[in-house]
PAKE-929798 format. One line per field, with one value per residue: x, y, z of N, C-alpha, C in turn; residue in one letter. Coordinates in pm, whole numbers. Each point is the difference from the previous one (the first is absolute). Layout:
<atoms>
nxx <- (X, ...);
nyy <- (Y, ...);
nzz <- (Z, ...);
caxx <- (X, ...);
cayy <- (Y, ...);
cazz <- (Z, ...);
cxx <- (X, ...);
cyy <- (Y, ...);
czz <- (Z, ...);
kolro <- (A, ...);
</atoms>
This chain:
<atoms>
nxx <- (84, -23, 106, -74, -28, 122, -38, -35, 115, 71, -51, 1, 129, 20, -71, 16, 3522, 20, 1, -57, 56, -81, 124, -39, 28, 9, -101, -150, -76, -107, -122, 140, 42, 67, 26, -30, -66, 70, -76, 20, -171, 42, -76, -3, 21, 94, -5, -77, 69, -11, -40, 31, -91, -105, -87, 136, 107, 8, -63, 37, 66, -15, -67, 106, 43, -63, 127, -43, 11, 44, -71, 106, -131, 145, 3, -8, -119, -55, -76, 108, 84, -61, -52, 91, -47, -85, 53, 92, -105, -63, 34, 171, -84, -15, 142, -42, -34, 84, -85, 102, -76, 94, -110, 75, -65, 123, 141, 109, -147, 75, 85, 102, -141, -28, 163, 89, -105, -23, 160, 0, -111, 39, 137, -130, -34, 108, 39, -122, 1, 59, -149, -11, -19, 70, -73, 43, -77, 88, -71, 86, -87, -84, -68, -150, 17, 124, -134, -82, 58, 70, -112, -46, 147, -15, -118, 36, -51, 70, -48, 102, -83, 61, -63, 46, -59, -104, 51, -5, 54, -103, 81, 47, -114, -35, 113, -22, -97, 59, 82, 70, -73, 15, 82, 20, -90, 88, 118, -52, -51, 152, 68, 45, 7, 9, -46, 89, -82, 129, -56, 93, -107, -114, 125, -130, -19, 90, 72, -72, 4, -61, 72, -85, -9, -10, 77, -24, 185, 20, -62, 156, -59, 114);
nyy <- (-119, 102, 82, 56, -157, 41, 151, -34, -59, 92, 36, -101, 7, 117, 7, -141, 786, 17, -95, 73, -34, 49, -20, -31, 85, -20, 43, 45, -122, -19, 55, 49, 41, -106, 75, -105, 133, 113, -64, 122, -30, 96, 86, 20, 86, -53, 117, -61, -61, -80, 51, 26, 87, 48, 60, 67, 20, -104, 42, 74, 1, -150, 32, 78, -90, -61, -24, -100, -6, -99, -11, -96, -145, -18, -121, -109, 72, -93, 8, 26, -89, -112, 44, -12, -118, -27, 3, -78, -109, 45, 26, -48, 141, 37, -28, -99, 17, -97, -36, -115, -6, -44, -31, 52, -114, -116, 37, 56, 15, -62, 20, -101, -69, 30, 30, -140, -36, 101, -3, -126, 3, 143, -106, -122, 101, 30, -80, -36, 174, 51, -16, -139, 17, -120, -54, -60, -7, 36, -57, 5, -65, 28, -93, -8, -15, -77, -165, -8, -39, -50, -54, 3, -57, -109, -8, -81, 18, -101, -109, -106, -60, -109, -71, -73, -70, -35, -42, -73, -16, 15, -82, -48, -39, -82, -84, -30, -11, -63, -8, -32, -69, -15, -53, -69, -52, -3, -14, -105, -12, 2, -78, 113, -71, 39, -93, -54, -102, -57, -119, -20, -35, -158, -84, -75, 116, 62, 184, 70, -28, 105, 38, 44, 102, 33, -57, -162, -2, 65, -53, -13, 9, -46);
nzz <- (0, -70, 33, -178, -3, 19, -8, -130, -6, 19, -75, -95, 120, -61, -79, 46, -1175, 56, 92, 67, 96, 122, 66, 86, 123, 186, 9, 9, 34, -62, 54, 28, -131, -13, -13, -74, -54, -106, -154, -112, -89, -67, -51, 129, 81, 65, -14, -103, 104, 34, 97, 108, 14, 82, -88, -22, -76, 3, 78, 54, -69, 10, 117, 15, -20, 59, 20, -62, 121, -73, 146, -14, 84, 38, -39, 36, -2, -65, 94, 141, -67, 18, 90, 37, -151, 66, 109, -53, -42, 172, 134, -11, 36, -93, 60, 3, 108, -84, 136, 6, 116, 96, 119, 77, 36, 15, 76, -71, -39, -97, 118, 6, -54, 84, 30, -6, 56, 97, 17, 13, 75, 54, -50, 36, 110, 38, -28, 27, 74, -80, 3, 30, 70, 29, 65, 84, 63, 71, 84, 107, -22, 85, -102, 95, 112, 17, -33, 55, 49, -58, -2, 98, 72, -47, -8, 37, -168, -28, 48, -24, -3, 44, -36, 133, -84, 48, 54, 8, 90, 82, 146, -142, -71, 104, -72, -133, 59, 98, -102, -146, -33, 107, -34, -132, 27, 101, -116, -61, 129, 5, -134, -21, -46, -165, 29, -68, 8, -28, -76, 10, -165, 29, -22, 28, 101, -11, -12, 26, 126, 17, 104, 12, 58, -103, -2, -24, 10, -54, -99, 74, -93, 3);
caxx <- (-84, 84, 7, -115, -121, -33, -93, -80, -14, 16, -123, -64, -29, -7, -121, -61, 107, 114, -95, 57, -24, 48, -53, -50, 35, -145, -74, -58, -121, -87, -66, 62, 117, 132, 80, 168, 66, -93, 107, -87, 82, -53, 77, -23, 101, 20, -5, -139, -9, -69, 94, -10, -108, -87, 0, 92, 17, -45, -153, -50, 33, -118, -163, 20, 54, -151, 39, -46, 76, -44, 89, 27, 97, 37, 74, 88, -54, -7, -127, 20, 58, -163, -5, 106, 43, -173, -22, 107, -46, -184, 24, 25, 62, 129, 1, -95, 99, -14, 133, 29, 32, 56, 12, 87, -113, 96, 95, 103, -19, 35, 69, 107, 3, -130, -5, 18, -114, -50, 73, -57, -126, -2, 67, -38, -131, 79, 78, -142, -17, 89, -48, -73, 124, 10, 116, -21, 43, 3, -26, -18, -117, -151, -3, -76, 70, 75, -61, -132, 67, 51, -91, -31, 102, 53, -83, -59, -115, -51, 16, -45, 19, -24, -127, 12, -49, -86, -34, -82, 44, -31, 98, 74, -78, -58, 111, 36, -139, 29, 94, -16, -119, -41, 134, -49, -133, 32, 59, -143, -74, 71, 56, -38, -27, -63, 46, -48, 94, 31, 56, 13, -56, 115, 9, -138, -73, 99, -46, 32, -89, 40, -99, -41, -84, -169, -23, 84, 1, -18, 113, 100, 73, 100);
cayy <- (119, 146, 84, 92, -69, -84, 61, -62, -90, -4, 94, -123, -109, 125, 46, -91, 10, -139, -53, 81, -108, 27, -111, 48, -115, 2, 111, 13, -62, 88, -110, -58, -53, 61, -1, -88, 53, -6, 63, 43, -34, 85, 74, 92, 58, -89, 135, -15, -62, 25, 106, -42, 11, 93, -77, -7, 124, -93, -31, 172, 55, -47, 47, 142, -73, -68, -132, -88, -91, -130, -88, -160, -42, -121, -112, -80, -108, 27, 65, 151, 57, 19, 119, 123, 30, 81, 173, 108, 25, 7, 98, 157, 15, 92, 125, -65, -93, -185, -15, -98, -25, -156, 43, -159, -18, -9, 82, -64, -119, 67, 129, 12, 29, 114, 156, -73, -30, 101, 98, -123, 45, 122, 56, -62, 66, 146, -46, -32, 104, 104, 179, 9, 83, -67, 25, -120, -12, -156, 28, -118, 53, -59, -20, 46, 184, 74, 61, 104, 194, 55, 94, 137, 43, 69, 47, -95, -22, -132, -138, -130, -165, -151, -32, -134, -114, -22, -192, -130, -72, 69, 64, 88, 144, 86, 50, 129, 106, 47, 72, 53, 51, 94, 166, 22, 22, 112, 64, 74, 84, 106, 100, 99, -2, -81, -145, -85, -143, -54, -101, -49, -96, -127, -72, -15, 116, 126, 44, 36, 18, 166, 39, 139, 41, -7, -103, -93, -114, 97, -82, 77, -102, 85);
cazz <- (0, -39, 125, 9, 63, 169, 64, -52, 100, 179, -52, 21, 99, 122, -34, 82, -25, 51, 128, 127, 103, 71, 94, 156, 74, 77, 16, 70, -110, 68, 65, 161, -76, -57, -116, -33, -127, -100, -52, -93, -165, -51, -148, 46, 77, 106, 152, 10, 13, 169, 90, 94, 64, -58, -161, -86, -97, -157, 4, 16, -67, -61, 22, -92, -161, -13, -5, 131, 76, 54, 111, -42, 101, -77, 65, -113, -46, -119, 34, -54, -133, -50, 72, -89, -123, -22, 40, -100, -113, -39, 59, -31, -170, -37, 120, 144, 94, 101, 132, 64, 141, 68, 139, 36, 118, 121, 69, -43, -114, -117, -14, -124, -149, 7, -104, -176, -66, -25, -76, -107, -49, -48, -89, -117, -48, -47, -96, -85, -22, 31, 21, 163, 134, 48, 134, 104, 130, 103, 79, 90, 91, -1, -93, -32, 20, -129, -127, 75, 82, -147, -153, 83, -5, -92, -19, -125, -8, 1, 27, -56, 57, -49, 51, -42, -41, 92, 10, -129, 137, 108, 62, -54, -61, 113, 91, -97, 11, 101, -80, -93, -50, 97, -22, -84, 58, 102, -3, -84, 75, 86, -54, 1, -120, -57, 54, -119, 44, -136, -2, -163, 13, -48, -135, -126, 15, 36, 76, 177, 83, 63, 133, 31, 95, -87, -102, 85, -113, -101, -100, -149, -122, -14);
cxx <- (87, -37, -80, -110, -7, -42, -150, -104, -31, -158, -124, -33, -30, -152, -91, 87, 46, -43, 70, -21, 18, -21, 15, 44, -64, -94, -91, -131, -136, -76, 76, 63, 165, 21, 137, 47, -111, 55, -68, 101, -38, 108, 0, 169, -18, -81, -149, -42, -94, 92, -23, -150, -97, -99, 69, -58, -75, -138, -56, 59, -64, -98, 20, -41, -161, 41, -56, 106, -76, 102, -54, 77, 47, 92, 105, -121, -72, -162, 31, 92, -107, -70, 80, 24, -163, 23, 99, -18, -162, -8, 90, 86, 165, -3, -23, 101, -56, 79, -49, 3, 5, -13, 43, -69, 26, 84, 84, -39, -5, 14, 92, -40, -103, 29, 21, -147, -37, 54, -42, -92, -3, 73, -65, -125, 43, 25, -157, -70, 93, -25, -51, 114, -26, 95, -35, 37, -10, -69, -58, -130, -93, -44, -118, 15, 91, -23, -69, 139, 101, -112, 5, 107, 35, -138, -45, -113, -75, 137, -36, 88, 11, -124, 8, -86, -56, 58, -76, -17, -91, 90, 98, -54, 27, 138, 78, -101, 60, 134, 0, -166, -39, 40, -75, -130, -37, 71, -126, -94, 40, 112, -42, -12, -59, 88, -27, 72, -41, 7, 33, -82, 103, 16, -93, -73, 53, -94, 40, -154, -7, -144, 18, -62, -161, 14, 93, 10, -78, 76, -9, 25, 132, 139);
cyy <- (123, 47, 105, -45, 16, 134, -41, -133, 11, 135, -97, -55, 111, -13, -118, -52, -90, -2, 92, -79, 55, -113, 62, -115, -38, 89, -28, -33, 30, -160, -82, -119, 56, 27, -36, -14, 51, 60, 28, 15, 120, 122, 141, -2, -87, 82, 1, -146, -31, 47, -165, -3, 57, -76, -9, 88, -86, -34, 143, 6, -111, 46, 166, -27, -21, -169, -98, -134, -155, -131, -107, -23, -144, -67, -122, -144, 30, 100, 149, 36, 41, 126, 115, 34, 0, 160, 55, 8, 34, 120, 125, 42, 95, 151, -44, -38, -138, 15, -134, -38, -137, 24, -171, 25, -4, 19, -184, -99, 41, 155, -3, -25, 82, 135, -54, -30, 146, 74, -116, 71, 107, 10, -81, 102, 136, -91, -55, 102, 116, 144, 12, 25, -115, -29, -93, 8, -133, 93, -109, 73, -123, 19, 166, 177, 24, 55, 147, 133, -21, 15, 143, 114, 82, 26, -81, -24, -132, -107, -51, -125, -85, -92, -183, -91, -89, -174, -70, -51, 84, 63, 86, 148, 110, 67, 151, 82, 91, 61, 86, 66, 101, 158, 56, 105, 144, 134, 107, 55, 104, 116, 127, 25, -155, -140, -119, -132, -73, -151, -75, -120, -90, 45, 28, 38, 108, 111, 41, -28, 131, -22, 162, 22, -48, -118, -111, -106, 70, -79, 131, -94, 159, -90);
czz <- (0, 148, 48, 73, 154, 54, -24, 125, 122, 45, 47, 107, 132, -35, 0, 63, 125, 118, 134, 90, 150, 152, 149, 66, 65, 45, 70, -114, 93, 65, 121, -122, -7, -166, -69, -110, -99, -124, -132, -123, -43, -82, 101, 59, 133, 126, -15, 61, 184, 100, 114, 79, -129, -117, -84, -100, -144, 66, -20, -202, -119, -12, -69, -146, -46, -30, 142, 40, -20, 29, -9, 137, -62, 97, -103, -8, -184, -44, -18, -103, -129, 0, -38, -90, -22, 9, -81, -118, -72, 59, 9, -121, -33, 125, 138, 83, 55, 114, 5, 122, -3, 92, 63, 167, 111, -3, -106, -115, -97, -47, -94, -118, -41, -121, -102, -35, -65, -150, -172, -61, -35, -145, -122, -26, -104, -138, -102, -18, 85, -21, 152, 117, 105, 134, 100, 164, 106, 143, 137, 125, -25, -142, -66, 32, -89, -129, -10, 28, -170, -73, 76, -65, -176, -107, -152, -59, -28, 120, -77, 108, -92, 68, -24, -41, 119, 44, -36, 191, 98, 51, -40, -21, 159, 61, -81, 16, 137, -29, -44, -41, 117, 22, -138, 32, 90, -111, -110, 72, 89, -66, -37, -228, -29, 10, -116, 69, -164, -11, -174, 30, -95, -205, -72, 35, -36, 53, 139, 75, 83, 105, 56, 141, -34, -94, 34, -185, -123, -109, -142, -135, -76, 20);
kolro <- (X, X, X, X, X, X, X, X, X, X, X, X, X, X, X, X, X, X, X, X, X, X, X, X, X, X, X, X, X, X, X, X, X, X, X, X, X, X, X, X, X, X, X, X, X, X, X, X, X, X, X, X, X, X, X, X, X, X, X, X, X, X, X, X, X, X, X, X, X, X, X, X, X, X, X, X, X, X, X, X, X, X, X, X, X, X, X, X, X, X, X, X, X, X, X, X, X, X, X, X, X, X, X, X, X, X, X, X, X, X, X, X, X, X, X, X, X, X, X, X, X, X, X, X, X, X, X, X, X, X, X, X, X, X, X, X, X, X, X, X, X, X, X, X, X, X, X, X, X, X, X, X, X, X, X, X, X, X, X, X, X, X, X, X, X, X, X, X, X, X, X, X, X, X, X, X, X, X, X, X, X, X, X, X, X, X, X, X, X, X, X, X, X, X, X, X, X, X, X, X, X, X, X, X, X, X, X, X, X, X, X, X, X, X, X, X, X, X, X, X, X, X);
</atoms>
């Protein structure tokens, strides 16, 4: 789908030169998170990059722009890669900012490949569209505040999720419900924007499955 579509789109679901890289060290992540790095692709000047506190200078100067922020939370499973190359290619368009969050849950788990996943993903999204301003953060906190206090933070106009595939198994179903799907669920009734949870459908269906505030499993053929 052309990049023109995805206001198009996102209308719809409301109404029912060479890579600059800047990296951070530890800081201060919102929601009673750490911050364990972060780092941006973009054609801009490195000094436009996030300060230490505040909303940062690339959200205030997005929202100047009339450019909109859309935040991709991602992990190393294949759902949210899914997810990420939905929103980078339905959702944002030329000028936009993709942020990548990795919020890492507990204190030391997969901290060390946490910025290689991140910095992975950011340079395959910069590298499938390179008009979009791409950038990734690690952040060690409680999964759902972190989420919830960065849209805030930096003033994002869409979420997107990954949205897992239900069990065929009871117990199972009930134990990812109390998960994943749950967070999912919470982050669409509490974020302060528009909340899209994404699921690639199988092989001989294709498509996406899209859940909304107003609408649940929304099938995308795309």
């Amino acid at each position: 789908m052309a990049s023109g579509s995805g206001e198009h789109f996102l209308r719809q679901l409301s109404s029912s030169n060479g890579l600059q890289a800047a990296q951070d060290g530890y800081g201060g992540g919102g929601g009673g998170g750490r911050r364990r790095g972060s780092r941006r692709w973009s054609k801009k000047r490195a000094g436009r990059g996030y300060g230490g506190g505040g909303k940062g200078e690339a959200a205030s100067s997005s929202a100047a722009a009339g450019r909109k922020r859309v935040m991709v939370v991602v992990d190393d499973s294949s759902g949210a890669k899914h997810a990420m190359m939905w929103a980078l290619t339905h959702v944002a368009n030329r000028g936009d900012f993709l942020t990548l969050l990795h919020v890492l849950p507990h204190y030391g788990a997969g901290a060390e490949e946490a910025p290689s996943l991140a910095n992975s993903l950011g340079t395959l999204c910069k590298a499938c569209r390179p008009e979009v301003e791409v950038e990734a953060l690690v952040i060690q906190g409680p999964k759902l505040g972190t989420i919830l206090s960065q849209v805030k933070k930096l003033e994002a106009s869409v979420l997107v999720l990954s949205q897992t595939k239900p069990s065929t198994f009871c117990w199972l179903s009930c134990l990812a419900r109390s998960s994943g799907e749950e967070l999912v669920e919470q982050c669409i009734n509490q974020a302060e924007c528009l909340t899209l949870a994404v699921r690639k459908q199988s092989k001989g269906v294709g498509g996406y499955l899209v859940s909304t505030r107003w609408q649940k499993n929304f099938w995308l053929l795309a």
